[in-house]
Each structure stands twice: as C-alpha cells, then as structure tokens.
Legacy VTK file of the C-alpha trace (Angstrom):
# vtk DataFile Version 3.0
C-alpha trace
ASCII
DATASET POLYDATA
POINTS 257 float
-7.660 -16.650 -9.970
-7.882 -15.574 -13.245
-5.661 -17.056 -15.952
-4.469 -13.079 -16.578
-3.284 -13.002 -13.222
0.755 -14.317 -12.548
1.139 -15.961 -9.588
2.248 -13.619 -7.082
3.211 -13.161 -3.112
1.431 -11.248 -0.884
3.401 -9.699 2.043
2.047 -7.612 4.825
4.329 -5.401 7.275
2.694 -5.614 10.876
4.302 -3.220 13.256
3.439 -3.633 16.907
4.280 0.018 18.298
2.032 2.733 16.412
1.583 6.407 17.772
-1.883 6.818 16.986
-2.712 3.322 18.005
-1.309 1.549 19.821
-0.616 -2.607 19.358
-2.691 -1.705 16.556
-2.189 -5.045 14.378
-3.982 -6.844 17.040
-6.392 -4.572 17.796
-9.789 -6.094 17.122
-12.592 -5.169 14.258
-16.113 -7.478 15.114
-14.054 -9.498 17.235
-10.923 -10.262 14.951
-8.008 -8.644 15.001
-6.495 -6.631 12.293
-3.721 -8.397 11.562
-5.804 -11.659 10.623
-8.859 -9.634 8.681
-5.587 -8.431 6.530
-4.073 -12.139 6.109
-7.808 -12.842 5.155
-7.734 -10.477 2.396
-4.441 -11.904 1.065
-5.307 -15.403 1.555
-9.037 -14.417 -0.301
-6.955 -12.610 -3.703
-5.171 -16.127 -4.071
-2.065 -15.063 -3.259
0.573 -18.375 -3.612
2.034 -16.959 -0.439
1.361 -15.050 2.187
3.753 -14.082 4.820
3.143 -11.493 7.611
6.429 -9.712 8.745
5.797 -8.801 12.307
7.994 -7.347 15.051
6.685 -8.800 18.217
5.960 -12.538 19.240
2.314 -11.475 20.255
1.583 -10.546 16.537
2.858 -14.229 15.750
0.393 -15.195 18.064
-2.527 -13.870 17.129
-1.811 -15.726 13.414
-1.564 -19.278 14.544
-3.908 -21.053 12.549
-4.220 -18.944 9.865
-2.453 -20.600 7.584
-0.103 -17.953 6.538
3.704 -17.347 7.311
4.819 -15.523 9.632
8.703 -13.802 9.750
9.850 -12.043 12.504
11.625 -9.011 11.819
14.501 -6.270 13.054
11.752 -3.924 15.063
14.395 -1.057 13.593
13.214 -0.685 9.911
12.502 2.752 8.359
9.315 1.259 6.082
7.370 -1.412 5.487
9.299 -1.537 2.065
12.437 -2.298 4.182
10.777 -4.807 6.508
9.380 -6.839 3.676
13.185 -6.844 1.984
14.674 -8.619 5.132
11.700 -11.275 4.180
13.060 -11.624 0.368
16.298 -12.204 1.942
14.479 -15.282 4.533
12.649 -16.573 2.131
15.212 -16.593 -0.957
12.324 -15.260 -3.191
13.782 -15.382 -7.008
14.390 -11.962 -8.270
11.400 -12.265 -10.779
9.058 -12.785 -8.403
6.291 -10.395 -7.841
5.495 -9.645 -3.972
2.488 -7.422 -3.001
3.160 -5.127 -0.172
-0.401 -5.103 1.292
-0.668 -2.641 4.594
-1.497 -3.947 7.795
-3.772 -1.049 8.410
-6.208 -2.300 5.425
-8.090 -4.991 6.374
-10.768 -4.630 3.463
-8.850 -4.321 0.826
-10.812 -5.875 -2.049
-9.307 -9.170 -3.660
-9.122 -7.456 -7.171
-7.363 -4.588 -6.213
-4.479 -7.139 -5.076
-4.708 -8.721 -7.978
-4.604 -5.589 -9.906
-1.448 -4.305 -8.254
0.270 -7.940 -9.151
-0.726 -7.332 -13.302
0.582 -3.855 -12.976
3.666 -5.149 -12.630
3.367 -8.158 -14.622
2.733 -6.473 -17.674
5.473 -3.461 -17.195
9.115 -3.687 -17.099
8.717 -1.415 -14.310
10.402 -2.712 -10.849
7.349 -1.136 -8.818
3.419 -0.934 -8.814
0.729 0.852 -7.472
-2.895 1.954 -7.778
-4.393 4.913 -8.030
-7.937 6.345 -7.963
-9.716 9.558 -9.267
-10.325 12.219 -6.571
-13.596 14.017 -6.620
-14.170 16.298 -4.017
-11.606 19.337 -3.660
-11.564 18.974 -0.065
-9.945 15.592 -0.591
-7.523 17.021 -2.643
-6.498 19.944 -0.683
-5.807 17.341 2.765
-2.290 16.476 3.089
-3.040 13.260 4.974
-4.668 12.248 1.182
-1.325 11.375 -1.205
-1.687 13.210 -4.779
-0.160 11.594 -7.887
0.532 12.801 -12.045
1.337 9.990 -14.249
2.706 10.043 -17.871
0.509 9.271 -20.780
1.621 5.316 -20.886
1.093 5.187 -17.104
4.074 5.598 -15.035
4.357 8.031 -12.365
5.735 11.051 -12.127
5.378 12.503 -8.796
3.592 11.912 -5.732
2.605 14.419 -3.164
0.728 15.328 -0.170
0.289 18.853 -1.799
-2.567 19.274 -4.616
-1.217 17.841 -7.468
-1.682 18.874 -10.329
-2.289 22.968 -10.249
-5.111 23.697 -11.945
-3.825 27.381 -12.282
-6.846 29.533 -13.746
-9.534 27.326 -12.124
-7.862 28.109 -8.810
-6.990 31.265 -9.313
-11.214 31.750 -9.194
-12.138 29.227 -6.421
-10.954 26.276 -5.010
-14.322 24.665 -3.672
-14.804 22.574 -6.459
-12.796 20.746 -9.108
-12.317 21.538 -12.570
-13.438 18.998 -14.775
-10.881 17.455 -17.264
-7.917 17.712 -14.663
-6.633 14.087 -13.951
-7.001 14.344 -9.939
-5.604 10.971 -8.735
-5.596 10.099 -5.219
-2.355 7.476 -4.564
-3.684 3.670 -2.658
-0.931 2.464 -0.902
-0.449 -1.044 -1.906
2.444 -1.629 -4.107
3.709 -5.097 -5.989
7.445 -5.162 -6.510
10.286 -7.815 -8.412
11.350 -9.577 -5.482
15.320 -8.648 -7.072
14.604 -4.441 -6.455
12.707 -5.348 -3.480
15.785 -6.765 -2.068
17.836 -3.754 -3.358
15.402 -1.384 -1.751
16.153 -1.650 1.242
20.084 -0.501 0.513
19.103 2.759 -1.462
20.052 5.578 0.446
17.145 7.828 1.984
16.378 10.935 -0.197
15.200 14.653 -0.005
11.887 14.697 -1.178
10.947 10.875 0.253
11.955 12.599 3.875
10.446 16.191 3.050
6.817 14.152 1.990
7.262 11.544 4.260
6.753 8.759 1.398
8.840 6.288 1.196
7.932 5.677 -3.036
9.770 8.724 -4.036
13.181 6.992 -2.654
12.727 4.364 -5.679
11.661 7.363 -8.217
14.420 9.701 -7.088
16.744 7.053 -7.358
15.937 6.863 -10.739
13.176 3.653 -11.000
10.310 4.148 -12.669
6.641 3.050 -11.235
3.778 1.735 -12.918
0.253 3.140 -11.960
-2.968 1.505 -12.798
-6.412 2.348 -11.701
-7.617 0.487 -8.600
-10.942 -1.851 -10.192
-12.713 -1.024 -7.111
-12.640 1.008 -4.000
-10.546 0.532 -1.716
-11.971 1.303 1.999
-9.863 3.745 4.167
-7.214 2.205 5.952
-7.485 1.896 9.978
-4.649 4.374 12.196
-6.918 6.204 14.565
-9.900 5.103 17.617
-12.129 6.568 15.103
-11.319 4.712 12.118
-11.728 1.925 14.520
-14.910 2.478 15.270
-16.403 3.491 11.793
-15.019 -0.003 10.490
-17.216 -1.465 13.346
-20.050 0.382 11.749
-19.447 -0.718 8.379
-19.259 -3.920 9.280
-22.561 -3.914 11.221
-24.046 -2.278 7.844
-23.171 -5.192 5.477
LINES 1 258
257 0 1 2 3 4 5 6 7 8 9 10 11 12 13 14 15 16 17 18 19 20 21 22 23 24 25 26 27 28 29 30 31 32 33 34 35 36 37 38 39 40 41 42 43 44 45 46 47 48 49 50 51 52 53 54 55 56 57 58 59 60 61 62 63 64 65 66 67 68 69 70 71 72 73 74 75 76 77 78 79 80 81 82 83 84 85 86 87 88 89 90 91 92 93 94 95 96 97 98 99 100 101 102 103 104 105 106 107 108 109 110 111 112 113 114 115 116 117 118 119 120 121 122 123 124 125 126 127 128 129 130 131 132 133 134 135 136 137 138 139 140 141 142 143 144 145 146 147 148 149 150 151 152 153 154 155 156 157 158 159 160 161 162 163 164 165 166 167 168 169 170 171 172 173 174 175 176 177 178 179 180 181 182 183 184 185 186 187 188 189 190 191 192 193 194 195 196 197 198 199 200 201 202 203 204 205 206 207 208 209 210 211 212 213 214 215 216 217 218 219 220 221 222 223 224 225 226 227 228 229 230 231 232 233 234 235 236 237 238 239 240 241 242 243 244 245 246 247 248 249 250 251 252 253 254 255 256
C-alpha cells in the first residue's frame, strides 16, 4: 500500500434475493462466485479489513476460506449503506475510521480505485466519498440506468442524477448526438468510503424526496445536509454484474485477458 494511503476497511453488502438475478452473490464468473471475486478485490487493495455483510447462511458459505469476515445481517435493509451501518455497530468500528462500501455486483473493481475512494475521504473533512469518471459518448449520458453528477470547483458534489446532468442548453438545442466539448460530463461509480461515526448515523436519517424520486440512496446524506467528496476514479472501473448478460460478457472478458 502506498504510504499516501490511510489504513482503511473495506465492506461489501451481499444480498441474496435480486430481481434481475437471482442468488446473484453466488452466482459464478470462470468458476468463482461473485461474492469471492469481490472479497478478492478488497483483500488485493490492502484493505486492513474486510468484512462481507450477507443475508443468507449460503453466502457465508461460499466465503469460508477466504480469509475475510463475514456478518450476517437483518435481510430488511433499504441499502447497502444501511446494511453496512448494522456492521459498524458489530464491529464497534471507531468513528474515524474510514470504511469502503465496495458493491457486491463489482467483482473487478481495480485495487486503486479502492484506494482512491479511501484518500478521498482521508484528505476531506467530508463524511462521504465517491468517484467519478468523464462520460464521452451522449448516448451514455442520455441512459437513465448511467448516474450523472456536477461537482463544485474544490470537488464536492452537488447533485446526482439519472437525468443528463449538466444541460448543455444551446448545444442541445441543435443536436443531441454528440457532446459538446468543455462541458464537465461525469458519470457517478458507485463505491463510496465513509467515517465509520456518519456511517453509523446513516442508517437513522430519514428517507428523502429526491433519494426516493432517483432511486439513489447518496442524495439522502446530501439532502440531509452532508457534503460529499468526488475524486476522479485512476482507472476504469468495469461495469458492474445485475443481468444474464452482464454475466456472460464478464465470462468473455475474462477469457480475453
């Protein structure tokens, strides 16, 4: 790890029922299931922790041997957010400490990203952090299922949406096939490192308008009045896994190298 990096905790939420796919924390990429390819990840960023918050004895399972910890969890938590607060609770994490919500939908999320998302917070007195990335293609910013984001000037967010964010008005108003170049398009990663003390807080923050209207759970902290730090992700971060499909062009990737 580098000596920049504070130690940090890496928790992932792993949910057993899914619409779109079901069991999907065990279901398997090349043999291995989700769930542990995630762990993998964690363990790989040099996390001093990692602890899996799972819902079902099978997920458990599946992580014996991994040498990670696993918590079992209420199954009847909104978020992940909320899932990994009942862990800060367990595990009597100090209120300073900095725990990375990593998804357990991304099983190849690169080690510096995690890291990344742990100095965010580090180094800003914000409670919460995330990444972002530039979006290039219009038709990526015009899909809902892709989360938009504006931040200020010193880098803390401002809104997040599944709308196009921001309006580039006059270009627009002409076409909307291509982007206009010197428009910050940011396309939100959802990984996000929080102070164990507002993680534990989270989860008692009443739900709000605009987190149930978007259906993200981030703008409950911002509407509550918390700010959130946003850095740039230091490398890609592959798509995350929720449909048969994503399943099987993860297979493919893998088979590629």
């Amino acid at each position: 790890m580098s000596v920049d990096t504070p130690p940090f905790i890496v928790a992932i939420p792993a949910r057993y029922g899914s619409t779109r796919l079901p069991a999907k924390p065990l279901r398997e990429i090349a043999g291995v299931p989700m769930v542990v390819r995630v762990a993998q990840r964690a363990l790989l960023a040099g996390a001093a922790q990692v602890v899996v918050a799972v819902d079902d004895e099978r997920i458990a399972d599946a992580l014996a041997g991994q040498h990670v910890d696993v918590c079992m969890t209420r199954s009847d938590h909104a978020s992940g957010s909320d899932r990994l607060a009942e862990c800060a609770v367990h595990y009597g994490w100090a209120d300073d400490a900095i725990v990375v919500n990593l998804q357990g939908d991304e099983p190849f999320a690169p080690a510096a990203g995690i890291r990344e998302v742990a100095c965010a917070l580090h180094y800003d007195e914000a409670p919460v952090a995330t990444l972002a990335t530039p979006i290039t293609d219009a038709h990526e910013l015009f899909d809902p299922n892709v989360v938009k984001l504006v931040r200020t000037a010193e880098g803390r967010a401002l809104y997040f949406s599944r709308a196009p964010l921001p309006w580039a008005r006059d270009a627009f108003a002409l076409q909307r096939d291509a982007l206009p170049d010197g428009v910050p398009f940011l396309r939100h990663i959802g990984i996000y490192a929080y102070r164990a003390g507002f993680l534990k807080r989270y989860s008692t923050l009443s739900r709000t308008p605009l987190e149930q209207a978007e259906s993200l759970e981030q703008l409950r902290v911002m509407e509550h009045g918390h700010p959130i730090a946003v850095r740039l992700t230091p490398e890609p971060f592959p798509p995350g896994i929720d449909t048969e499909a994503d399943l099987q062009r993860a297979e493919r990737w893998l088979a590629q190298g």
